[in-house]
C-alpha positions in Angstrom: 63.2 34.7 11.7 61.5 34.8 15.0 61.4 31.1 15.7 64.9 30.6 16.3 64.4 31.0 20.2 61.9 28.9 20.8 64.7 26.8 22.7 65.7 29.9 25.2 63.9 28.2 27.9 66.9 26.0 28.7 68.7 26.8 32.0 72.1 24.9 30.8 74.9 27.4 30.9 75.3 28.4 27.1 78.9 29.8 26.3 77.0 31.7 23.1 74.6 33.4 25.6 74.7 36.9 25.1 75.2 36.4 21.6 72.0 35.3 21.4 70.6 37.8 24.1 71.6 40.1 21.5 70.3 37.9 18.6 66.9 38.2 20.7 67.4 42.0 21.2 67.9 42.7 17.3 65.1 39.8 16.7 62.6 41.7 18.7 63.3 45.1 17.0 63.1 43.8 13.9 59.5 42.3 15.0 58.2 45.7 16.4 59.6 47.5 13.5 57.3 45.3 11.3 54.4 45.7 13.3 54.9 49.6 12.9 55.0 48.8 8.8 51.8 46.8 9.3 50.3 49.0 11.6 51.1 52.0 9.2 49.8 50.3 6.0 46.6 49.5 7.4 45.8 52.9 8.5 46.7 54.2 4.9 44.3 51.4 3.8 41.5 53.2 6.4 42.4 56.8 4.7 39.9 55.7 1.8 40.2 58.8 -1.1 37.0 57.2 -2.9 33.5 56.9 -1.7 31.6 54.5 -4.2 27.7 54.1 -3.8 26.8 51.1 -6.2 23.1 51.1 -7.2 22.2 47.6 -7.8 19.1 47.8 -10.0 19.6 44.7 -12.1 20.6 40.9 -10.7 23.8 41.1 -11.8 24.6 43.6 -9.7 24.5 40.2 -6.9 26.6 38.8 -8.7 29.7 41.6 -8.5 28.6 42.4 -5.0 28.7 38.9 -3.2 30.5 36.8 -5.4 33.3 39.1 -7.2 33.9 41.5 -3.9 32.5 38.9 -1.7 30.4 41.3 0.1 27.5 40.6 2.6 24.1 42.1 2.4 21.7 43.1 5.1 18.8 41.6 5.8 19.9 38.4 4.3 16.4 37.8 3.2 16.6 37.8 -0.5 12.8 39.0 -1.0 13.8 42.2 1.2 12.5 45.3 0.0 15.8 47.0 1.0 19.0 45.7 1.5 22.7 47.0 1.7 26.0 46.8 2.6 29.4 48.1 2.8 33.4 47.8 2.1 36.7 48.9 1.8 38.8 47.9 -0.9 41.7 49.8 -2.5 41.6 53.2 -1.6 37.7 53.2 -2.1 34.9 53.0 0.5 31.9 50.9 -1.2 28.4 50.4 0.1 25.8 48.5 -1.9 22.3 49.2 -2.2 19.6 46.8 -3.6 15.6 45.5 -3.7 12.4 47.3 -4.8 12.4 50.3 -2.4 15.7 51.4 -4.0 13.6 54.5 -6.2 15.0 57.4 -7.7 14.9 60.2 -5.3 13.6 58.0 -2.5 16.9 57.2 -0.7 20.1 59.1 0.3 22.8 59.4 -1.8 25.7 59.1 0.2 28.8 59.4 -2.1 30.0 61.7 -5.2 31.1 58.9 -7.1 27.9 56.2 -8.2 27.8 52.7 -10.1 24.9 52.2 -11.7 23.6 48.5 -12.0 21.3 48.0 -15.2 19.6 45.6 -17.1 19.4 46.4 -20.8 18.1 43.4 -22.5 14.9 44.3 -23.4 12.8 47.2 -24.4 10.9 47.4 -21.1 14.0 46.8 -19.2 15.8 49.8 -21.3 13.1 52.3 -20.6 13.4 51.4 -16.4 17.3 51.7 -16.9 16.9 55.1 -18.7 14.9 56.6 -16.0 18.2 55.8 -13.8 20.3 57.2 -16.4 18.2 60.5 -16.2 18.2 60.5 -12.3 21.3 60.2 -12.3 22.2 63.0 -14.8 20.2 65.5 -12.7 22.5 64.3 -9.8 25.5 65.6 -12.2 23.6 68.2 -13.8 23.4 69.9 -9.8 26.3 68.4 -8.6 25.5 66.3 -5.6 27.7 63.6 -7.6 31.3 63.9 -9.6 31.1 60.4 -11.4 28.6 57.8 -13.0 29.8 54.2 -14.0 27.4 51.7 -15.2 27.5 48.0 -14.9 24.9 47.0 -17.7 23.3 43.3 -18.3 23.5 43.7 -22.3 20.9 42.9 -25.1 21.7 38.9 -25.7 22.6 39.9 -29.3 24.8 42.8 -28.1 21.8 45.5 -29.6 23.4 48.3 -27.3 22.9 51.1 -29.0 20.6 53.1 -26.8 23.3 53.2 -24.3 25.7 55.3 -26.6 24.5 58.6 -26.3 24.7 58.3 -22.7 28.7 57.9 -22.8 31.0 61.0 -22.2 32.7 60.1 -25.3 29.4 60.9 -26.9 28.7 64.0 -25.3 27.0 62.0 -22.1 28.1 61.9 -18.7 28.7 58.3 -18.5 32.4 57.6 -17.7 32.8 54.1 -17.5 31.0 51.4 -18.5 30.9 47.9 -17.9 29.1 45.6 -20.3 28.2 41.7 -20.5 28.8 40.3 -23.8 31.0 39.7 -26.4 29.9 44.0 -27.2 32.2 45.0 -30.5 32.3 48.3 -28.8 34.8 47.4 -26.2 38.2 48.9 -26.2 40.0 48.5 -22.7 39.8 52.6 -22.3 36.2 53.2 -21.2 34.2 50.1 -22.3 35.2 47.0 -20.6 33.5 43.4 -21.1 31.6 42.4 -17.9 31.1 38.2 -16.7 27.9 37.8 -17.2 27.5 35.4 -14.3 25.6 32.9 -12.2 21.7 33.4 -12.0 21.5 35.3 -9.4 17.7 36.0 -10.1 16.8 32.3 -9.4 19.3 32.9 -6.1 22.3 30.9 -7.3 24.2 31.0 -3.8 27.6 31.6 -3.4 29.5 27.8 -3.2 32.1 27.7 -0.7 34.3 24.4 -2.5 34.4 21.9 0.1 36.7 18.6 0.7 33.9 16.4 -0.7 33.4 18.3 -3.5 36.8 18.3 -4.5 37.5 14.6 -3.4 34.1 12.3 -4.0 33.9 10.7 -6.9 31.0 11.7 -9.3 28.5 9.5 -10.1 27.7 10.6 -13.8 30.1 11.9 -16.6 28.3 14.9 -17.4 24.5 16.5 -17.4 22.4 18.7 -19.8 19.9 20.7 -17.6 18.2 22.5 -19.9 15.4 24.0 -22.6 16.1 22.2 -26.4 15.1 24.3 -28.9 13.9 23.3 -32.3 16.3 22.9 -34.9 18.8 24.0 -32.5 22.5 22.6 -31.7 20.7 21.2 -28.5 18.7 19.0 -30.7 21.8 17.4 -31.8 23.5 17.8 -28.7 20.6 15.4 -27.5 20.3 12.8 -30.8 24.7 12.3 -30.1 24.1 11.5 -27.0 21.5 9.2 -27.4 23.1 7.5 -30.2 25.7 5.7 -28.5 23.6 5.2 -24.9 26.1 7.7 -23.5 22.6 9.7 -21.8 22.8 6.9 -19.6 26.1 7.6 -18.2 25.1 11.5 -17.9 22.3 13.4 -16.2 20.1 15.1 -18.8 16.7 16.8 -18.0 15.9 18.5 -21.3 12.4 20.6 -21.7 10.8 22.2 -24.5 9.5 25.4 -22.9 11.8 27.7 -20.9 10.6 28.4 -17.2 11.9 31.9 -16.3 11.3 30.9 -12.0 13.0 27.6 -10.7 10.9 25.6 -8.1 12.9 24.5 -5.1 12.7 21.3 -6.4 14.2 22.2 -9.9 16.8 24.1 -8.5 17.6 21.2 -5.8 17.7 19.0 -8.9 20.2 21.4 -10.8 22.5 22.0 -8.1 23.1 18.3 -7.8 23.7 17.5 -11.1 26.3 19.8 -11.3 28.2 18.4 -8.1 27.3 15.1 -9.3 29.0 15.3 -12.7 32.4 15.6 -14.0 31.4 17.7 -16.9 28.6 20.3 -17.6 27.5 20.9 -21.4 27.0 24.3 -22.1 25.5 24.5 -25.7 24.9 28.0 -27.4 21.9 29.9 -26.4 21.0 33.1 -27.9 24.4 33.9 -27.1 27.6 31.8 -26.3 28.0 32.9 -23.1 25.5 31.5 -20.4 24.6 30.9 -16.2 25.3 27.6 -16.8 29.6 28.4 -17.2 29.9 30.2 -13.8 27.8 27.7 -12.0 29.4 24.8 -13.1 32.5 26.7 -12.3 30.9 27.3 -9.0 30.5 23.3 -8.3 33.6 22.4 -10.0 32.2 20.8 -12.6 34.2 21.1 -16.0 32.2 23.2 -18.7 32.2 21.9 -22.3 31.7 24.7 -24.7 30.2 24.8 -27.8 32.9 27.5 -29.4 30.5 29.2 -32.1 29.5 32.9 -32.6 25.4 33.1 -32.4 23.4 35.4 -34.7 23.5 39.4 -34.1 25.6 42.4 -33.5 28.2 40.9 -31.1 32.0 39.7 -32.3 35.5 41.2 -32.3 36.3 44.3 -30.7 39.0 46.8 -31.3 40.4 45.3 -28.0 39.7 41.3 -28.4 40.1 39.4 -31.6 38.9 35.6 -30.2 35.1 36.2 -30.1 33.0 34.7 -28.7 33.9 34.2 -24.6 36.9 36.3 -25.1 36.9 37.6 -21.7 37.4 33.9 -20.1 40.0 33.0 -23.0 41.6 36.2 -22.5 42.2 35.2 -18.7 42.9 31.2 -19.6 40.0 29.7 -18.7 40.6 25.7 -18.4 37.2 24.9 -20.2 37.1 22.4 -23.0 36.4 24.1 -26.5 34.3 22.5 -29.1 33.2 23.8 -32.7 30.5 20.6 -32.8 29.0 18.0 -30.5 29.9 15.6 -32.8 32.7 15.8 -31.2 31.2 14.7 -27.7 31.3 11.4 -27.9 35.7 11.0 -27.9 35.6 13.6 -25.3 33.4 11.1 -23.0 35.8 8.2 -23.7 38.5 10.4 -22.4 36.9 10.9 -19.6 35.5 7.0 -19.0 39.2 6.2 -18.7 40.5 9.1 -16.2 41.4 8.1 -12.6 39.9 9.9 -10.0 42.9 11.4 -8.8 43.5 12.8 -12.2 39.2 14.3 -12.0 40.8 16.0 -8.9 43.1 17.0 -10.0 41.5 19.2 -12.9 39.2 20.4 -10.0 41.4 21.7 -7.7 42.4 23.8 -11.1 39.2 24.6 -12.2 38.3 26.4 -8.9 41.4 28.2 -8.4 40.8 29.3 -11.8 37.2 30.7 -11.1 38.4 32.0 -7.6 41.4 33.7 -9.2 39.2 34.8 -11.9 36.6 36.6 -9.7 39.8 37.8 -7.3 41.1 39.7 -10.8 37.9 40.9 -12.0 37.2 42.4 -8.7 40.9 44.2 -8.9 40.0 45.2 -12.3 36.9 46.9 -11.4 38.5 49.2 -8.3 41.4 50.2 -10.5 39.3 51.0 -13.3 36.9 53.3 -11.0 40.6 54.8 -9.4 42.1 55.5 -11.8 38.9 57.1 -13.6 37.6 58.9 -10.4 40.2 60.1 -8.2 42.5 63.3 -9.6 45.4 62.0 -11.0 49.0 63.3 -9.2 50.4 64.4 -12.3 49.6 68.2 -12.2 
């Protein structure tokens, strides 16, 4: 209420004057007091309890740094041997360290409290992440640190095992760990399912929506950007579409070999299918969950999900019972679910006859979705280290 005066600068003689001399009086107490409130909760913000050092030894670890905390990173050069940066958030102090020269025993470690950003999808990946793991158990072992949480890039068929023994409820020292995957070992207590994100080893950026991505229209329905398998549901992903010439209302580039490195070209081309479309297809990979989700997401492009479980050790945990993608489902994602592509074709139709303002409409609330999405997560994650780190006030 401190607009009410905005009018005071009238000389006329006012009969109400001092009452609203006093109004002002009370007006601008009430405005100082606020200031002191504001003043006050920001330096109790400053008094961080929590100094987190996050290790970032695996790509993913991009992706929670500068897209879910929205953190920068210096140099910005991505090929940097070294680069870092820093945050507060919560009651914790965060700094982030990433790139090549980041070696075991080669760098300072600057807090008591460490995340550990691994990639365990393979064997050779495993036995790099382990030699972490064992660095960072001599750092426990002669207690230069208190706590070790680990952000881990799972085994595509959720073939985690090696990372058990490593767990405090195992006898390890991990406490917390943070796992991509649909992992049937996550309970909400100490193992908690992980986005797996956007590519950030081919440098998807971080899209900041703009007007014309929420308000052009979009030249082609949807795209398929992508490596067809053999006998694969991307086979007849492909044969649907080209059934009923809907290929030539959507962008589709498929290839037969995967090509682990984009060229600038490729990646040019990838990015502007995605803004150019309405809708992305995301068939099943090795797993359900892929890039492709979060970067449509990213562009506002609507991902169409093929809704299967894929071969292997992932599925229903003691915590989730909707397998596979629970973690978006669990937090509403507005995706359109599909069991087969058959059903494609009536989905297109839909979308043939849908004004634009309508396609806006379900963009505006697919990227508050993703921002709110990534907003949570991030919330998630510092509670989760709080409440797991710092002594609790009970005793």
């Amino acid at each position: 209420g401190f607009t009410d005066h905005v009018a005071l600068g009238n000389e006329e003689w006012n009969p109400w004057d001092t009452d609203e001399k006093n109004q002002l009086a009370a007006s601008q107490q009430r405005y100082e007091a606020n200031l002191k409130m504001i003043k006050y909760a920001r330096s109790r913000l400053e008094q961080t309890s929590l100094r987190v050092q996050i290790w970032g030894k695996a790509a993913i670890g991009l992706y929670l740094w500068q897209h879910i905390f929205g953190g920068h990173l210096e140099p910005a050069d991505v090929i940097a041997q070294w680069r870092e940066g820093s945050q507060n958030a919560g009651k914790t102090y965060f700094s982030f360290l990433t790139g090549p020269s980041v070696v075991p025993g080669y760098f300072s470690v600057e807090a008591e409290h460490v995340v550990l950003v691994l990639n365990g999808r393979e064997p050779a990946k495993i036995a790099y992440a382990t030699q972490w793991l064992h660095y960072a158990q001599t750092l426990m072992e002669t207690r230069k640190i208190q706590h070790v949480a680990v952000v881990l890039l799972g085994n595509e068929q959720c073939n985690n095992a090696w990372i058990q023994p490593y767990l405090k409820r195992n006898g390890g020292f991990v406490n917390l760990l943070f796992v991509t995957y649909d992992y049937a070992f996550v309970n909400e207590e100490d193992i908690f399912q992980w986005p797996l994100g956007v590519a950030t080893y081919r440098n998807f950026p971080v899209v900041e929506p703009s007007w014309s991505m929420l308000h052009d229209p979009r030249a082609y329905l949807c795209n398929f950007l992508g490596t067809v398998y053999k006998n694969s549901s991307r086979e007849t992903l492909i044969e649907i579409l080209k059934q009923d010439g809907l290929d030539k209302l959507c962008w589709i580039a498929a290839r037969e070999q995967w090509q682990p490195q984009e060229t600038n070209e490729s990646f040019k081309n990838y990015q502007d299918a995605l803004l150019q479309s309405d809708l992305t297809l995301c068939p099943v990979g090795i797993n359900t969950e892929c890039y492709r989700i979060y970067e449509a997401c990213s562009y506002g492009s609507l991902p169409v999900i093929e809704d299967v479980m894929t071969p292997g050790d992932c599925g229903n945990s003691s915590a989730y019972h909707s397998a596979p993608l629970q973690l978006l489902k669990t937090m509403g994602a507005p995706f359109i679910f599909i069991k087969n592509w058959k059903e494609l074709p009536a989905i297109l139709e839909k979308e043939k006859k849908m004004s634009l303002q309508e396609k806006i409409q379900r963009r505006k609330k697919l990227l508050e979705w993703y921002r709110n999405f990534k907003a949570w997560m991030r919330q998630k994650f510092i509670n989760t280290l709080e409440n797991s780190f710092l002594p609790s006030d009970k005793g």
